[in-house]
TORDREN-262483 format. One line per field, with one value per residue (C-alpha): residue in three letters; x negated, y, z negated; residue number from 1. Coordinates in Angstrom, 1 decimal. Layout:
REM TORDREN-262483
res Ala	...
px X	...
py Y	...
pz Z	...
n NUM	...
END
This chain:
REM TORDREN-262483
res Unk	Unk	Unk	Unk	Unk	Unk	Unk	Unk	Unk	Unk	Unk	Unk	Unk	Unk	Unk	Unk	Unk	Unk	Unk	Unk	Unk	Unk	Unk	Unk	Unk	Unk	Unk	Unk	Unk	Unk	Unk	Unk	Unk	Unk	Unk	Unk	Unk	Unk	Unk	Unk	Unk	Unk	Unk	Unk	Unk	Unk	Unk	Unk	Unk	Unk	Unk	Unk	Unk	Unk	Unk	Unk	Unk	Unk	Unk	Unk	Unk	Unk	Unk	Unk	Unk	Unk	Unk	Unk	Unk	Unk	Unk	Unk	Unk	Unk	Unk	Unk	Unk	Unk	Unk	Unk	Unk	Unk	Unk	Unk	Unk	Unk	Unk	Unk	Unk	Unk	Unk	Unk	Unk	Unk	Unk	Unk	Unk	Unk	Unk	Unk	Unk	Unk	Unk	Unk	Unk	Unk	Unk	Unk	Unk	Unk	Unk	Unk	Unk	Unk	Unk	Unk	Unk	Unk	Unk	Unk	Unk	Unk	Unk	Unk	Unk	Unk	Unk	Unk	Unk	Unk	Unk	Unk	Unk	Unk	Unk	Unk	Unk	Unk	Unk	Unk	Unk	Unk	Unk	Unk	Unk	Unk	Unk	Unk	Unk	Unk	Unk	Unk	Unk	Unk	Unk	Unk	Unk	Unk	Unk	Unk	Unk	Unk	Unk	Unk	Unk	Unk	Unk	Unk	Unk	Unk	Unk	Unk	Unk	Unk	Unk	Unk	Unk	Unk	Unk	Unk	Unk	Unk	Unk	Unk	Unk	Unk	Unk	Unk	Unk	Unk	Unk	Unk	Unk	Unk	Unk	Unk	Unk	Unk	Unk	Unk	Unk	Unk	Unk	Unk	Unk	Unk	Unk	Unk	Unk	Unk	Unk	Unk	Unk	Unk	Unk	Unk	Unk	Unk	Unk	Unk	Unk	Unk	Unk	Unk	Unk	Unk	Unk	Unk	Unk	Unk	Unk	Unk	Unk	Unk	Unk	Unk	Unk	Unk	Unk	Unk	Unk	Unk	Unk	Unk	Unk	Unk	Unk	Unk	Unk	Unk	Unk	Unk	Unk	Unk	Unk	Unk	Unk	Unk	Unk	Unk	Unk	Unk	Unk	Unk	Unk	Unk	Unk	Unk	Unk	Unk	Unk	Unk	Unk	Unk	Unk	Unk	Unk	Unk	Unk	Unk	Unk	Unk	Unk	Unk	Unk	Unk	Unk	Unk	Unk	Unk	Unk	Unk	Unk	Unk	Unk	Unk	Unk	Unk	Unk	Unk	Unk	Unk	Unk	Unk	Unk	Unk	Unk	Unk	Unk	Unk	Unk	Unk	Unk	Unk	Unk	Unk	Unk	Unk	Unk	Unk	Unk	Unk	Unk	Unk	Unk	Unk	Unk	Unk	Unk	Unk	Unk	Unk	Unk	Unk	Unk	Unk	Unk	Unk	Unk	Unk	Unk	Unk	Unk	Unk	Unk	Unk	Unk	Unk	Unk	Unk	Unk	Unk	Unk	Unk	Unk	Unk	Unk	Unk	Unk	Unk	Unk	Unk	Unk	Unk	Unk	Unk	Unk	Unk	Unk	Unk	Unk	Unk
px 0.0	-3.0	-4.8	-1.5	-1.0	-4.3	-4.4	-0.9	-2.9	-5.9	-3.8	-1.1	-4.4	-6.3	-2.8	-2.8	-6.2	-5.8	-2.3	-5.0	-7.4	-5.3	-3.5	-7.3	-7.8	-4.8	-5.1	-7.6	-10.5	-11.7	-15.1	-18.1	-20.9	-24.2	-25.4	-27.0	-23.9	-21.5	-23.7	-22.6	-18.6	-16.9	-13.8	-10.9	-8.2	-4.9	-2.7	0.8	1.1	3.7	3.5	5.6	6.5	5.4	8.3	7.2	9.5	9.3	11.2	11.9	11.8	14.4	14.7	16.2	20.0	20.1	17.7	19.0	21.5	23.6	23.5	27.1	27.5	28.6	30.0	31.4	29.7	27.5	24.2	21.9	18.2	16.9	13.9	12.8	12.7	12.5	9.3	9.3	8.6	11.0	11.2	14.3	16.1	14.1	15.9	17.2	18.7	20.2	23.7	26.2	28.7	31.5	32.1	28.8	29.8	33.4	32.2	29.4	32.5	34.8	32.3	31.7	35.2	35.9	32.7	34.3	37.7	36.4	34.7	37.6	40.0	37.2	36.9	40.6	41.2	38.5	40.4	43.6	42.3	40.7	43.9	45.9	43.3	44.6	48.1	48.5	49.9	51.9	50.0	51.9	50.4	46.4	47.5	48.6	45.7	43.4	44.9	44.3	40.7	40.4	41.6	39.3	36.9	37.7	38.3	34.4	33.5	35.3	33.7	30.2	30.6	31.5	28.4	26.4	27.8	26.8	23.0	23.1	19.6	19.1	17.9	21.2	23.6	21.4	21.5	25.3	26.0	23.6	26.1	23.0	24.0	23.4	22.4	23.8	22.4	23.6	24.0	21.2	21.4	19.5	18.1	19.7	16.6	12.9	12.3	11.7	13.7	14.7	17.8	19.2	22.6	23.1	21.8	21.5	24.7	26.5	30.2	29.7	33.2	32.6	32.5	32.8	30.0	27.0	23.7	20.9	19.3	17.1	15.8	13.2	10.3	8.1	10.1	11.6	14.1	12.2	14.7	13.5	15.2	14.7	15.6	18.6	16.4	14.5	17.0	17.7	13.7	14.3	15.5	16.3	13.0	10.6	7.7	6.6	4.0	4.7	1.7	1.5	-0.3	-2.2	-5.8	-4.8	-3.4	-0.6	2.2	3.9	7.5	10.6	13.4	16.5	19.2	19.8	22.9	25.6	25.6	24.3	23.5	25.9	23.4	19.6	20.9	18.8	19.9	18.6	16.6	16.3	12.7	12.4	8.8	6.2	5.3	3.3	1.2	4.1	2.3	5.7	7.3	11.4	12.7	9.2	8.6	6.4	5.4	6.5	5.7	7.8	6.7	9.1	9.3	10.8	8.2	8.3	6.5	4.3	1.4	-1.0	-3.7	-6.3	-6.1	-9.4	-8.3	-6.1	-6.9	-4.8	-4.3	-4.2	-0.1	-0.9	0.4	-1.5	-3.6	-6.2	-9.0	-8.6	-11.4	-10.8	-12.3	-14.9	-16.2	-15.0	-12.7	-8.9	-7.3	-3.6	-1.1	0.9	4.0	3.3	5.9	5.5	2.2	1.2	-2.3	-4.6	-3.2	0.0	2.4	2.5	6.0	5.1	1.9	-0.1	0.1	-1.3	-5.0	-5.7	-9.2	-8.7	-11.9	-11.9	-15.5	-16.7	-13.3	-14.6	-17.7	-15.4	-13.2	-16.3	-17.8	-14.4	-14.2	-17.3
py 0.0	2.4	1.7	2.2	5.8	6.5	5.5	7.9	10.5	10.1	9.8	13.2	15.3	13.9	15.2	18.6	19.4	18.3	20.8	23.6	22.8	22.6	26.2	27.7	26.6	28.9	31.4	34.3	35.4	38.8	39.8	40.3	42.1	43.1	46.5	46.2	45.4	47.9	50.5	49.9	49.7	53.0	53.5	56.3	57.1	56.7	59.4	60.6	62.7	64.9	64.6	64.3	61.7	60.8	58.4	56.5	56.2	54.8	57.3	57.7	60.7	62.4	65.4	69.1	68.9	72.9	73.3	70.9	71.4	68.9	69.7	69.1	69.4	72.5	71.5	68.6	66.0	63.2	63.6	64.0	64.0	64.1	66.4	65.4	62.7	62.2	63.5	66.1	69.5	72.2	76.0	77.9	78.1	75.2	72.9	69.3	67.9	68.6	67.5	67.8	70.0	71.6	73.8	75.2	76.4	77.1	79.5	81.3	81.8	83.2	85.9	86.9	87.2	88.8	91.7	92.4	92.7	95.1	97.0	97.5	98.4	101.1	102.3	103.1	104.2	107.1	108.0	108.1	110.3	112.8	112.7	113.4	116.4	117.7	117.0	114.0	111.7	111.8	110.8	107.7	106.3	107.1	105.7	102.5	102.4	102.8	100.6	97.6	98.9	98.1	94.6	93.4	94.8	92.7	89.7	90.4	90.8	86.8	85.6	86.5	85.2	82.2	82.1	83.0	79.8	77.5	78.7	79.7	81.5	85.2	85.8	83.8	86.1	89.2	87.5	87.6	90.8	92.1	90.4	88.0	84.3	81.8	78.1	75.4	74.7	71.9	72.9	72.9	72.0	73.8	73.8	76.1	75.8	75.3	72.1	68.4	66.4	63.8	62.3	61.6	60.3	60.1	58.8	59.4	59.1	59.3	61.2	64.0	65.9	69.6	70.3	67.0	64.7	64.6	65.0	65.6	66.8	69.4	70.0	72.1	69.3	72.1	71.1	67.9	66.2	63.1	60.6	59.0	56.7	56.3	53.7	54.7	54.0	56.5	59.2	60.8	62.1	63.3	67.0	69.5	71.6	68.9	69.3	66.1	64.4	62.7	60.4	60.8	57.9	59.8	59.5	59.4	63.2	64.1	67.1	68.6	68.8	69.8	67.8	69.9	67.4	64.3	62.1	61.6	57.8	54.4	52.2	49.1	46.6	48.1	50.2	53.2	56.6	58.9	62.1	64.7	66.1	69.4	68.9	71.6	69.5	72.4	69.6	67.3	64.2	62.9	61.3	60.8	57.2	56.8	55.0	57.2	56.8	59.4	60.8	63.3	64.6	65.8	68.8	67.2	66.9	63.0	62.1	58.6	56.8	57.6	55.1	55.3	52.8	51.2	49.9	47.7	44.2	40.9	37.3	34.4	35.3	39.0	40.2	43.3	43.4	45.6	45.3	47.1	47.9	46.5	47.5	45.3	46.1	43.3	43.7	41.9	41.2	43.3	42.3	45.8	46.6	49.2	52.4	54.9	55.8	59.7	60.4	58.0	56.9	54.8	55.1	52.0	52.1	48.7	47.0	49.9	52.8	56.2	56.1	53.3	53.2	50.6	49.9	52.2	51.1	47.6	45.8	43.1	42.5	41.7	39.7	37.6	37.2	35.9	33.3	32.1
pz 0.0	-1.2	2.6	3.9	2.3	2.8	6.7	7.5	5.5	7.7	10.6	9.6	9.2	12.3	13.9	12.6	13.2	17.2	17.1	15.8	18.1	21.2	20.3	19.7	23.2	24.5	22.7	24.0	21.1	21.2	22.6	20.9	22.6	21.8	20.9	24.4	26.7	24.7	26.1	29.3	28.4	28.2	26.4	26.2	23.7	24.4	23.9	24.5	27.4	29.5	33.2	36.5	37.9	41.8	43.3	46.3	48.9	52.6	55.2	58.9	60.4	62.7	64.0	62.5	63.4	62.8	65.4	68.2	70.8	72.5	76.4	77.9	81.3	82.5	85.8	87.2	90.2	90.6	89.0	92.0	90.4	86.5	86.2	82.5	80.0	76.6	75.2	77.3	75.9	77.9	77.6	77.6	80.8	82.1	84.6	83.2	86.1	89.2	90.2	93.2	91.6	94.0	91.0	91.3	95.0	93.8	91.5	93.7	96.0	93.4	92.5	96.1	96.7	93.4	94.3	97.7	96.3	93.3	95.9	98.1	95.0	93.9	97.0	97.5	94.3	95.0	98.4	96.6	94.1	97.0	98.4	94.9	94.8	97.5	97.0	99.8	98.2	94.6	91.4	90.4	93.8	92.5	89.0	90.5	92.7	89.4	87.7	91.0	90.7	86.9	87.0	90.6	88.3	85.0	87.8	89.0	85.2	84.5	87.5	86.9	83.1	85.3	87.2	83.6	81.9	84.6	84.1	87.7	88.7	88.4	91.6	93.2	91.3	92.8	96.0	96.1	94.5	98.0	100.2	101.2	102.9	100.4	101.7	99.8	96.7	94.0	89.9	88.2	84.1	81.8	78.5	76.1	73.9	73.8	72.4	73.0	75.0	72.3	73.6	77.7	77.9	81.9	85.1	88.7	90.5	87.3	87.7	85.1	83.9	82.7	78.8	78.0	79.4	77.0	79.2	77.0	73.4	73.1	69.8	68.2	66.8	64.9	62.3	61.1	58.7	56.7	55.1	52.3	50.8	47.3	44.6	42.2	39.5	40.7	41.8	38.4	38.4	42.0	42.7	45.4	45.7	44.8	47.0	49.1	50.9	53.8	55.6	59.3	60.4	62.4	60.9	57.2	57.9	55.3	55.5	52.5	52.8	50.5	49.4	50.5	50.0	47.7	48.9	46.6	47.6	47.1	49.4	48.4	50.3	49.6	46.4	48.1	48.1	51.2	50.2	52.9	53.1	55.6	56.6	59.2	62.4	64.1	65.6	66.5	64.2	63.5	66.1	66.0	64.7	63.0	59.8	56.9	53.8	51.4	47.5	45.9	42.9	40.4	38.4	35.6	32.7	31.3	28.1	27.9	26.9	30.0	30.8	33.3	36.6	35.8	32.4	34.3	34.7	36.1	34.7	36.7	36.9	38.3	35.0	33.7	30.6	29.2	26.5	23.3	20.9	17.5	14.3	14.1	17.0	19.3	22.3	22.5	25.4	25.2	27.5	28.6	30.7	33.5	33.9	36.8	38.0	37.8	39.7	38.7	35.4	34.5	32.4	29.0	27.5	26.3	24.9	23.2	20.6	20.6	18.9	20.1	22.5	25.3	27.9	31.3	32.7	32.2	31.9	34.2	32.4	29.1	31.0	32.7	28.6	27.5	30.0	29.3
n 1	2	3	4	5	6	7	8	9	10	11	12	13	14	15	16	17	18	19	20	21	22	23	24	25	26	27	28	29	30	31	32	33	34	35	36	37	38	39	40	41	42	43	44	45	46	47	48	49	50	51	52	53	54	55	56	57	58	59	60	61	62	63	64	65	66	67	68	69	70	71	72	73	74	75	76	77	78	79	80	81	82	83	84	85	86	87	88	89	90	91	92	93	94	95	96	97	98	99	100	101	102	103	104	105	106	107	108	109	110	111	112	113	114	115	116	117	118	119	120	121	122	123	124	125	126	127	128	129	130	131	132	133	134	135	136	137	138	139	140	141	142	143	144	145	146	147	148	149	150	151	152	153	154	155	156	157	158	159	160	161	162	163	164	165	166	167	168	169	170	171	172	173	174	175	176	177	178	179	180	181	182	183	184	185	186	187	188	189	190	191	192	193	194	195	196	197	198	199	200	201	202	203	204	205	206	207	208	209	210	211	212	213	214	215	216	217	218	219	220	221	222	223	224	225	226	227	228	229	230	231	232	233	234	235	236	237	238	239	240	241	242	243	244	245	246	247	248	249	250	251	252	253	254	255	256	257	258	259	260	261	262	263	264	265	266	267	268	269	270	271	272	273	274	275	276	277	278	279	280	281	282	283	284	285	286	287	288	289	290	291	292	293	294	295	296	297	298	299	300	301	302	303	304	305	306	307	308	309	310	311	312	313	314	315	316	317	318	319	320	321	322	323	324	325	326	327	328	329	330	331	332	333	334	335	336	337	338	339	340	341	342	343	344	345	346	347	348	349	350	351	352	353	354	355	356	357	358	359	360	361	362	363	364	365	366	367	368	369	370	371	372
END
């Protein structure tokens, strides 16, 4: 009985000490270092800080929609050449396309008649004044003659507004008020703007119907609209007037915008909410439809425990950890929780109090001594 008692004591304590030993194994010891190598480790305090925020956000760009016009045609026909495409940078009053309009000819037709028929009215209303002056006829007669003169007047006034909102050329509207022949000419489209061509709706051959068919859009690319589209976690930090940097692409060039509008709306499926940035494209670096990468920093002040990038170290799992000094000299490992990141620090809500001194330079040596 006594070898019995004694072998399940041998046996319960043999048990216990492999339990001990097995959780020593897990569990991480601190570092110890020499006077030596803790010359070469660096540490810094961490303390509770107020900051901004910088939210990163991804964003496509599209143009300004208060600085580009839809071109409609003007006239009706078959589109009979395009003369641009989209890309292409156009100056007001630049030609579009061309297009077999007989409302082009219609109205170059109604203005010639309406001058000649202004002319005549003018003209007889002067005689029947001379003649009033010297008592030939009665003066109801000159009144009504004025009167005839006025309105082929206003008619020549309507026609030529005609000709003006057809973009018809200058030196064809002087042309016809000389009385010169005209050879036939097709409607020419316009741009209303200078800009870039971002958008053609029609093709050759294509039946256009006046003030109705969409032709082109012109719109002014020296300045853009960025939408970012930023998490709803996120959104509360985010305001109107929050400056933005927005990368190009083009050679690791950024441009600073402003966020002008914040949508009032989720997205149900990506739970994003679009952010307008206006951003200065002097150079024309953003293209329209392109994808960007955008930071907006926030005004609003945030308190935190700040800790420098470098102090950062990953696990095996990715999981983030740093090294804190301990009294005694030695180093433990600290697993912490990462917040937003502001510069080149983040923010700990989890895994470290203020005082505390955690390693910034030599993290990886530590690390490499503890896994020896």
């Amino acid at each position: 009985m006594l070898l019995l008692v004694a072998g399940g004591s041998v046996a319960g304590c043999s048990s216990k000490t492999d339990d001990s030993a097995a959780a020593a194994s897990v569990t991480p010891t601190n570092v110890t270092l020499t006077a030596d190598q803790r010359k070469h480790v660096r540490l810094a305090t961490v303390e509770r800080s107020q900051y901004q925020r910088t939210i990163d956000a991804t964003g496509s760009v599209d143009f300004n929609n208060e600085q580009a016009t839809a071109v409609l045609a003007p006239f009706s026909g078959p589109v009979a050449r395009l003369l641009v495409d989209i890309g292409d940078h156009v100056n007001k009053g630049d030609p579009l396309a061309q297009v077999d309009s007989p409302d082009f000819a219609a109205a170059i037709t109604a203005y010639r008649k309406a001058l000649t028929t202004a002319h005549t009215a003018r003209r007889l209303a002067d005689l029947e004044k001379d003649l009033v002056d010297h008592q030939g006829v009665a003066k109801r007669e000159e009144d009504q003659a004025q009167a005839d003169a006025a309105n082929a007047d206003a008619d020549a006034d309507a026609a030529l507004k005609a000709l003006l909102a057809l973009n018809v050329d200058p030196k064809v509207i002087k042309a016809v008020e000389q009385g010169q022949a005209i050879a036939p000419i097709g409607g020419v489209i316009r741009s209303p703007i200078a800009g870039t061509v971002v958008d053609r709706q029609i093709s050759p051959g294509q039946l256009l119907q006046a003030g109705t068919t969409p032709c082109f859009t012109v719109a002014d690319m020296s300045r853009v609209w960025v939408m970012a589209q930023v998490a709803d976690t996120d959104v509360a930090s985010v305001g109107v007037g929050d400056t933005a940097d927005v990368s190009t692409g083009v050679g690791g060039k950024h441009l600073t915008g402003t966020v002008t509008k914040i949508s009032a709306l989720v997205n149900s499926d990506t739970r994003l909410v679009p952010a307008r940035v206006v951003v200065d494209n002097p150079q024309g670096l953003l293209k329209k439809q392109a994808y960007v990468a955008v930071q907006i920093h926030s005004r609003q002040p945030t308190n935190g425990l700040l800790v420098p990038v470098s102090a950062l170290l990953r696990d095996e799992e990715n999981l983030p950890f740093v090294y804190v000094a301990q009294p005694d000299g030695s180093y433990a490992r600290r697993s912490v929780t990462l917040g937003h990141r502001t510069g080149d620090q983040f923010d700990i809500p989890a895994g470290l109090k203020a005082g505390e001194q955690v390693v910034v330079d030599g993290g990886i040596f530590v690390q490499f001594m503890q896994n020896q």
